[in-house]
FINU-104176 format. One record per residue (C-alpha): residue number from 1; residue in one letter; x, y, z. Coordinates in nm, 2 decimals, always signed. Layout:
REM residues N
SITE num residuo   east  north     up
SITE NUM       A      X      Y      Z
...
END
This chain:
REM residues 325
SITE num residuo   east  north     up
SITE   1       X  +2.46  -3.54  -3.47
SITE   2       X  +2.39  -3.34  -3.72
SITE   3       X  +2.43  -2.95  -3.76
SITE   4       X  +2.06  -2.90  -3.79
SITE   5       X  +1.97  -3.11  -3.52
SITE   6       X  +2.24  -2.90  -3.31
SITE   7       X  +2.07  -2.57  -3.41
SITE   8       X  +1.73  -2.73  -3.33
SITE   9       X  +1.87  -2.82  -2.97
SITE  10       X  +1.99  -2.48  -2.88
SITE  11       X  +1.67  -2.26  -3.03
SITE  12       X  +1.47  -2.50  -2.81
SITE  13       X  +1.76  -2.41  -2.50
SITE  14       X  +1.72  -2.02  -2.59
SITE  15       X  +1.30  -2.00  -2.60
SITE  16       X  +1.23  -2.18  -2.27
SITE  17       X  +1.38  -2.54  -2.31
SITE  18       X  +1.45  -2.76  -1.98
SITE  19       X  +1.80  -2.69  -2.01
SITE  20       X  +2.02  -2.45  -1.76
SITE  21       X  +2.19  -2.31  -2.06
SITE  22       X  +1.89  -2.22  -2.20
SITE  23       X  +1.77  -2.06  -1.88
SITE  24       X  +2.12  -1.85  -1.88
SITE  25       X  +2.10  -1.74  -2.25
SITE  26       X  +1.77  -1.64  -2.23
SITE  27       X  +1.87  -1.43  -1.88
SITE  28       X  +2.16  -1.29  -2.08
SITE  29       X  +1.95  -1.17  -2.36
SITE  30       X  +1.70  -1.00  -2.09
SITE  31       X  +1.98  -0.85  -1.90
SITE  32       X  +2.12  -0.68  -2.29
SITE  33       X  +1.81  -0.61  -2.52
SITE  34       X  +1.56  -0.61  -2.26
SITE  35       X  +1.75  -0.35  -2.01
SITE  36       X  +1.80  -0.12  -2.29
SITE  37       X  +1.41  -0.14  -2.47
SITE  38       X  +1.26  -0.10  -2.03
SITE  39       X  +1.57  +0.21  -1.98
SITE  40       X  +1.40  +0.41  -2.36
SITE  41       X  +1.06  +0.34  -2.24
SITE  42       X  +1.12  +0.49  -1.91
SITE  43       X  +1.30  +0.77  -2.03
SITE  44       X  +0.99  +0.87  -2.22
SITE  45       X  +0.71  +0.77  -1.99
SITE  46       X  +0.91  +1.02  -1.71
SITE  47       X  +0.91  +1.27  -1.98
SITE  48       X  +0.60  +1.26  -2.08
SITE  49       X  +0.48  +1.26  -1.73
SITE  50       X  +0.68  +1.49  -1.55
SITE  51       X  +0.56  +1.76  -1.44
SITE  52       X  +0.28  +1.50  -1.28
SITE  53       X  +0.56  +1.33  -1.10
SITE  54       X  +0.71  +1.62  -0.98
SITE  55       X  +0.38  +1.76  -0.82
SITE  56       X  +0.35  +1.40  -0.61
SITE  57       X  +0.71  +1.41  -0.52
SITE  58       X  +0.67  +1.81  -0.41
SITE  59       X  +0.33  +1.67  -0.20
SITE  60       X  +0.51  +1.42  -0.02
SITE  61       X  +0.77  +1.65  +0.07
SITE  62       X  +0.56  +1.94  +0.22
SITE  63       X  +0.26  +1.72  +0.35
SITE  64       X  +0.34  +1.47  +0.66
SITE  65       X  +0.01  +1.34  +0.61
SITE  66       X  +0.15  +1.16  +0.23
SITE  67       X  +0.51  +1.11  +0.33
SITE  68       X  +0.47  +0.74  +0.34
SITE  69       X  +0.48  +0.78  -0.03
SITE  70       X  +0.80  +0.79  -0.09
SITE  71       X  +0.78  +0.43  +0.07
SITE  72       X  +0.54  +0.29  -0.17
SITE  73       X  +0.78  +0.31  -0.52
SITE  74       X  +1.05  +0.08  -0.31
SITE  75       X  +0.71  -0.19  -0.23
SITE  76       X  +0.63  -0.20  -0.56
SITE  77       X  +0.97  -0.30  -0.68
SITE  78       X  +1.00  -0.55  -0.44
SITE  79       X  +0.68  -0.73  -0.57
SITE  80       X  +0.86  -0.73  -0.92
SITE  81       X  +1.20  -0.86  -0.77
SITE  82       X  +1.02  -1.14  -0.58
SITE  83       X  +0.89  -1.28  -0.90
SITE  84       X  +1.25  -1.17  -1.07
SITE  85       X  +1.33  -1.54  -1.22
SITE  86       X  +0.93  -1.62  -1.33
SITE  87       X  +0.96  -1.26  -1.52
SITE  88       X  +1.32  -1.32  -1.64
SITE  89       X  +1.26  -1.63  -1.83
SITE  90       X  +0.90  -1.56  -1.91
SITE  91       X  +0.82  -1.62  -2.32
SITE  92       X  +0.60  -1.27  -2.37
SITE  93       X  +0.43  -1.15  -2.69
SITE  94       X  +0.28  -0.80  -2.75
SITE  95       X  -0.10  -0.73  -2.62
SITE  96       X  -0.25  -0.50  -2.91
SITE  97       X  -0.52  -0.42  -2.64
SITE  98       X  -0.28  -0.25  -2.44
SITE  99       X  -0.19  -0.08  -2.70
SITE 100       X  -0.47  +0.06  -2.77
SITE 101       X  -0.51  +0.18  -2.42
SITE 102       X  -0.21  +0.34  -2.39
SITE 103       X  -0.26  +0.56  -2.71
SITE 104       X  -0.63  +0.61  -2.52
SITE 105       X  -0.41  +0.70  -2.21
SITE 106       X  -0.16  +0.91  -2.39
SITE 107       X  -0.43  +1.10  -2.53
SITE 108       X  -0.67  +1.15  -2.29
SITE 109       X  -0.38  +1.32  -2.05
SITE 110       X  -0.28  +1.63  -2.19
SITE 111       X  -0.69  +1.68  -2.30
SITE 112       X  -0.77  +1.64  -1.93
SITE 113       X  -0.51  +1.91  -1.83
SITE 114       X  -0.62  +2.12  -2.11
SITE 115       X  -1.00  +2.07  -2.11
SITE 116       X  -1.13  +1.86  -1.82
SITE 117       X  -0.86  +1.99  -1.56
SITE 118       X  -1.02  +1.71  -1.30
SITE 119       X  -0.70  +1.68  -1.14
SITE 120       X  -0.71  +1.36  -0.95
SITE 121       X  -0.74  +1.21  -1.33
SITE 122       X  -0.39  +1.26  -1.39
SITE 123       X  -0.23  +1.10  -1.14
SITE 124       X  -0.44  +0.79  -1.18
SITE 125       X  -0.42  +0.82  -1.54
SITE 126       X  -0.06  +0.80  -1.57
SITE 127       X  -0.06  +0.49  -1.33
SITE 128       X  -0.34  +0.32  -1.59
SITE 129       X  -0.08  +0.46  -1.88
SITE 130       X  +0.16  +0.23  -1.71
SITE 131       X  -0.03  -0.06  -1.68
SITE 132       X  -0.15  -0.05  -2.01
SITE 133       X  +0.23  -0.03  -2.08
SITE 134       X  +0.30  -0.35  -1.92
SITE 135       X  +0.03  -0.47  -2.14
SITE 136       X  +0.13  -0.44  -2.44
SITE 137       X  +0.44  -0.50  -2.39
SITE 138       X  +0.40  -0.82  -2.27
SITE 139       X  +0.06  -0.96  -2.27
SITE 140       X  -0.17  -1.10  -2.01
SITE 141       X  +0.16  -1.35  -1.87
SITE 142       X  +0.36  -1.01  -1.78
SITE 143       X  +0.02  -0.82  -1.62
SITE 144       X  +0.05  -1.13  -1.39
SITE 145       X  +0.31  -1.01  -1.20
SITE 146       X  +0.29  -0.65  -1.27
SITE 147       X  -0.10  -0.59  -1.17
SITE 148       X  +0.01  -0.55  -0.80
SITE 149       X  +0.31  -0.35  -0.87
SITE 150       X  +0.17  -0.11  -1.08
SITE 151       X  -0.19  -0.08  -0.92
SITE 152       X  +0.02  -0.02  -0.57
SITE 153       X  +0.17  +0.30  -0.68
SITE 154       X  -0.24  +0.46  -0.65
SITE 155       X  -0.13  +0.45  -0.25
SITE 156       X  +0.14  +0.73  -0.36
SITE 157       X  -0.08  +0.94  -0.49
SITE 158       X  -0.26  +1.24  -0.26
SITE 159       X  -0.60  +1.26  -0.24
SITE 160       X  -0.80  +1.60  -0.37
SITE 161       X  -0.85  +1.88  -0.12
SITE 162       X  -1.21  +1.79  -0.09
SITE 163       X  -1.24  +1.45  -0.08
SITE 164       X  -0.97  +1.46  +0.18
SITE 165       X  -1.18  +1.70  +0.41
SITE 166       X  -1.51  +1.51  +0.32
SITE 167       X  -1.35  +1.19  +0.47
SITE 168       X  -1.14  +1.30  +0.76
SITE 169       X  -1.43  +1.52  +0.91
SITE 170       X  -1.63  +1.21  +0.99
SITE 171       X  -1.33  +1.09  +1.14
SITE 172       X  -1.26  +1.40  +1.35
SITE 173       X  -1.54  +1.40  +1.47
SITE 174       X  -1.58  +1.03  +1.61
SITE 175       X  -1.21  +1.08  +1.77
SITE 176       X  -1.32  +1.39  +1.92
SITE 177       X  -1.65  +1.28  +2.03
SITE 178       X  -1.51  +0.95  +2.20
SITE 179       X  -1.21  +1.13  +2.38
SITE 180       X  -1.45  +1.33  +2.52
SITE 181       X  -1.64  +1.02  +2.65
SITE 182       X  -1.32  +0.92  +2.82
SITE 183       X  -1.22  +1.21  +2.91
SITE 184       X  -1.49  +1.29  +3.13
SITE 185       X  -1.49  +0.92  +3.32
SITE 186       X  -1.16  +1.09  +3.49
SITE 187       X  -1.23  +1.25  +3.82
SITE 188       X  -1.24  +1.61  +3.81
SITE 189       X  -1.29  +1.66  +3.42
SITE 190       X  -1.57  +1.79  +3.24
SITE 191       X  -1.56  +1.77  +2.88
SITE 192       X  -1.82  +1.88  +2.60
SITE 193       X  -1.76  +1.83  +2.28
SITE 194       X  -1.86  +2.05  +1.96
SITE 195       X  -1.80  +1.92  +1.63
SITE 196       X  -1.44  +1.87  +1.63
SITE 197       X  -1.37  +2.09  +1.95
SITE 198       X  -1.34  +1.97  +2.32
SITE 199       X  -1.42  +2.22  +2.58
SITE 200       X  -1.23  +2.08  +2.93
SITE 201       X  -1.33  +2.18  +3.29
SITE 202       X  -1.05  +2.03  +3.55
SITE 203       X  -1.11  +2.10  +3.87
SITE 204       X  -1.33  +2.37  +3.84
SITE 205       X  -1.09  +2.58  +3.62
SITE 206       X  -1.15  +2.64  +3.22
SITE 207       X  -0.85  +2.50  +2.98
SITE 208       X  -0.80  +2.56  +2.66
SITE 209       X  -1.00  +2.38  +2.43
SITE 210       X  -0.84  +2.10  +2.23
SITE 211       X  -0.88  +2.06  +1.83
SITE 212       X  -0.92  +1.74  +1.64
SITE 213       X  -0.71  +1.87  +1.40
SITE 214       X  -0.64  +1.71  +1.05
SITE 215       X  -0.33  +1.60  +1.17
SITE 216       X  -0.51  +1.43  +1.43
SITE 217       X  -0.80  +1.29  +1.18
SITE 218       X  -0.64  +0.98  +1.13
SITE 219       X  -0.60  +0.99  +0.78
SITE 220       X  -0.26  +0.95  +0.77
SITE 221       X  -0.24  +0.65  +1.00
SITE 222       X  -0.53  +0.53  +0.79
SITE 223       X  -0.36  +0.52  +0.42
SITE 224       X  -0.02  +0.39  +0.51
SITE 225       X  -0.18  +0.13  +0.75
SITE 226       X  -0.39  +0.04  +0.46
SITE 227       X  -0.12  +0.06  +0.19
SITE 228       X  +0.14  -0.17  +0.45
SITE 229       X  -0.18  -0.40  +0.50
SITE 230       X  -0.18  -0.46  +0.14
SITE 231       X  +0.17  -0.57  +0.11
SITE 232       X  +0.14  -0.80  +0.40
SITE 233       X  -0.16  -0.95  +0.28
SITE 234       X  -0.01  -1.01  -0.07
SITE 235       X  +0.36  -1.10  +0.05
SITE 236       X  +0.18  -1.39  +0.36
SITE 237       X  +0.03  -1.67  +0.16
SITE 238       X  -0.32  -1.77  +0.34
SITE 239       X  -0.65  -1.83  +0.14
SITE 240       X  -0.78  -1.54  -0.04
SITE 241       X  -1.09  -1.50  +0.25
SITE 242       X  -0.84  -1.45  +0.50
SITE 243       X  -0.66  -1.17  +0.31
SITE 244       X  -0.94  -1.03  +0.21
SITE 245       X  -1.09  -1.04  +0.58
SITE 246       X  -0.71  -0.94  +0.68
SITE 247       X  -0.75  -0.58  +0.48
SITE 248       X  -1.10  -0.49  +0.58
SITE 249       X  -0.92  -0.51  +0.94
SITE 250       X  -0.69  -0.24  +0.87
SITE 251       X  -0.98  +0.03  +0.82
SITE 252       X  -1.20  -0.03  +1.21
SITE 253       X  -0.77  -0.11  +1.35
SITE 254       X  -0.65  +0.23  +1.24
SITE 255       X  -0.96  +0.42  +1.33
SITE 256       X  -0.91  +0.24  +1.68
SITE 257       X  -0.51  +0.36  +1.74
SITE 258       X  -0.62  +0.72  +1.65
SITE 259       X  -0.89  +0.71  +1.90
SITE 260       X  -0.69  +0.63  +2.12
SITE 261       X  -0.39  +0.89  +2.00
SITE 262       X  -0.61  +1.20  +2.02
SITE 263       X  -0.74  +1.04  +2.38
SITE 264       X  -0.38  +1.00  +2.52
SITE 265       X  -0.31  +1.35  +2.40
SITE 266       X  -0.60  +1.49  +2.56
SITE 267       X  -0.47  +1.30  +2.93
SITE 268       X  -0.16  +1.48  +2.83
SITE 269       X  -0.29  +1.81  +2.79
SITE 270       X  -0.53  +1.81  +3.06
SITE 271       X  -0.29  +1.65  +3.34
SITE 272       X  +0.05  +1.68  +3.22
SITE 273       X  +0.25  +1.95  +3.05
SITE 274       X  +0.06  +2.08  +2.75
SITE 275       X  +0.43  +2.07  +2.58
SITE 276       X  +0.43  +1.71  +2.52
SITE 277       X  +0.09  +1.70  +2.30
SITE 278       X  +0.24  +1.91  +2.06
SITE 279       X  +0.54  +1.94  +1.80
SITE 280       X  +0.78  +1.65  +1.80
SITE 281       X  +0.58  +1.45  +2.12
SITE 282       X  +0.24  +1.45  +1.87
SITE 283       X  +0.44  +1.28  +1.60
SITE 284       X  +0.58  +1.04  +1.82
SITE 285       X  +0.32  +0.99  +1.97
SITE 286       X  +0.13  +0.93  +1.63
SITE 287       X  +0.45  +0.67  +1.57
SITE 288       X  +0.35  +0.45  +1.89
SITE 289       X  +0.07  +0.39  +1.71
SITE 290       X  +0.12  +0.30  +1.41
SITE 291       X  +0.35  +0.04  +1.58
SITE 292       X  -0.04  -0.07  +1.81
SITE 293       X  -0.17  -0.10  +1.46
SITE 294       X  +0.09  -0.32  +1.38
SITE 295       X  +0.04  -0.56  +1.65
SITE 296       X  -0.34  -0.57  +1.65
SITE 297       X  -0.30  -0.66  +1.23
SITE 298       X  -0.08  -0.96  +1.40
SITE 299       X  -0.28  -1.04  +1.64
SITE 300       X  -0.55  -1.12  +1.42
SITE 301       X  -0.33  -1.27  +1.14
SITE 302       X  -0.23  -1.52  +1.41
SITE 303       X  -0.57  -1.58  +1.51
SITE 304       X  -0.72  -1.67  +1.17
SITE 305       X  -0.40  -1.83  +1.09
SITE 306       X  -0.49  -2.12  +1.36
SITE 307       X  -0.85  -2.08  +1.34
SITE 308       X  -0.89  -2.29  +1.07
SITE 309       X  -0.69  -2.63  +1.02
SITE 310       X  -0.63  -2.70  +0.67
SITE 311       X  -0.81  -3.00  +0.56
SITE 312       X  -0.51  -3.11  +0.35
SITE 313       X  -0.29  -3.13  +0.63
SITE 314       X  -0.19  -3.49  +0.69
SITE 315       X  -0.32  -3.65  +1.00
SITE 316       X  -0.03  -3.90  +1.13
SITE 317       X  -0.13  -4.24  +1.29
SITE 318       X  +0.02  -4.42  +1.55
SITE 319       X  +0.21  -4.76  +1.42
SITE 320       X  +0.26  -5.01  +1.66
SITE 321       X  +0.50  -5.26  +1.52
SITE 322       X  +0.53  -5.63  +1.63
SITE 323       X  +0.77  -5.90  +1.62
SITE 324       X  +0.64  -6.23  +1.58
SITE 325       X  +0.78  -6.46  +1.80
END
């Protein structure tokens, strides 16, 4: 064999050929260029964007009701790392879209802290600067994998102060009016409930009235049920109605446990020691159900999982040999 047919053989190896020591150069040179190009480009995105990242970080800290998001980073690079060997050996080229967004995304940033100051923006616009990121460095074949990843992280990031009231009112409000409802089919309580407060008459003696507080809105229980619901739907393989069907379950399912949180509490409060509703008992309390959500999600995963019988699945028939005699 020649030498050019040699060199033919092992450029084919190196950009994607059949053979293993292609697959292992072309791992070798991701591990030593690529490692180096993703650690420069991460140095300066988390430049660029930190005092952004730091205000998250310093939200999840001093907010229980966003501390799942520490959790949502590690997801996301779990989705990457179960797709490690596709992205490894995957033959990329540059998307000049993306690069076009990310200019548009580099730009638009500082001019929205400095003119538009519509903070939620930020946040979301780094993430899209990311994205676009992936895009042009890679092209459509990379965003494959990456779309998931990237557009998890928006789970991380806190909702604005208004938006977060204008939603977990509504949600006070049912918990507080359907405690009430259950409250007062105990003997000897008489609730009434105003907006998000519960007046309670036991036994003929005034308590002290109990507040659907934010912590008690739901919220919380709401975006990391939804966020976990995600992952699960992404990471169980079932026909796209069922995940789809799957994560509208998550909204009505966490809605339910919290419900059912701020009822238990108000038992608590009303017959027990008012001690355990608050402090450390509340958040365990809040815990237990996030671990009810968790078993009505499998509940119904199980049930659509053998609701339908896949029409592919092979039927097998009953052979009855014979001798012949």
């Amino acid at each position: 064999m020649s030498e050019k047919t040699i060199t033919s053989v092992e450029s084919r190896n190196v950009f994607g050929g059949d053979s293993n020591v292609g697959s292992e150069t072309v791992c070798k040179a991701f591990n030593i260029h690529s490692w180096i190009k993703i650690a420069i480009i991460g140095a300066l995105f988390i430049s660029i964007f930190s005092y952004e990242i730091e205000r998250i970080v310093t939200k999840w800290v001093t907010d229980p009701s966003w501390s799942h998001g520490f959790l949502i980073p590690f997801f996301s690079l779990y989705f990457i790392n179960r797709h490690k060997k596709e992205i490894v050996n995957l033959q990329t080229r540059p998307n000049y879209l993306g690069l076009i967004l990310l200019i548009f995304g580099l730009v638009f940033y500082p001019f929205n802290v400095i003119g538009l100051k519509y903070g939620y923006l930020r946040p979301i616009g780094m993430i899209a600067t990311l994205g676009a990121l992936v895009l042009f460095y890679g092209g459509w074949k990379l965003v494959k994998y990456f779309w998931l990843p990237v557009g998890f992280l928006v789970f991380a990031v806190p909702i604005p102060g208004r938006y977060y009231v204008a939603l977990t009112m509504p949600m006070r409000k049912l918990a507080a009016q359907v405690s009430t409802f259950a409250l007062n089919l105990f003997e000897g309580v008489q609730a009434t409930v105003s907006g998000v407060i519960i007046d309670v008459i036991y036994k003929g003696e005034a308590m002290d009235s109990l507040n659907v507080a934010d912590a008690c809105s739901g919220m919380r229980l709401l975006m990391a049920f939804l966020a976990l619901g995600v992952a699960m739907a992404y990471l169980h393989y079932r026909p796209a109605w069922q995940r789809l069907v799957l994560l509208a379950t998550t909204i009505p399912i966490a809605i339910f446990c919290n419900i059912i949180r701020v009822t238990v509490t108000g038992f608590i409060f009303i017959l027990g020691n008012p001690k355990y509703a608050t402090g450390i008992y509340h958040d365990m309390l809040g815990m237990l159900m996030l671990l009810l959500a968790f078993f009505l999600y499998g509940v119904i995963a199980w049930f659509m999982a053998n609701l339908v019988v896949d029409e592919d699945q092979d039927v097998t028939e009953d052979i009855i040999i014979r001798r012949k005699k």
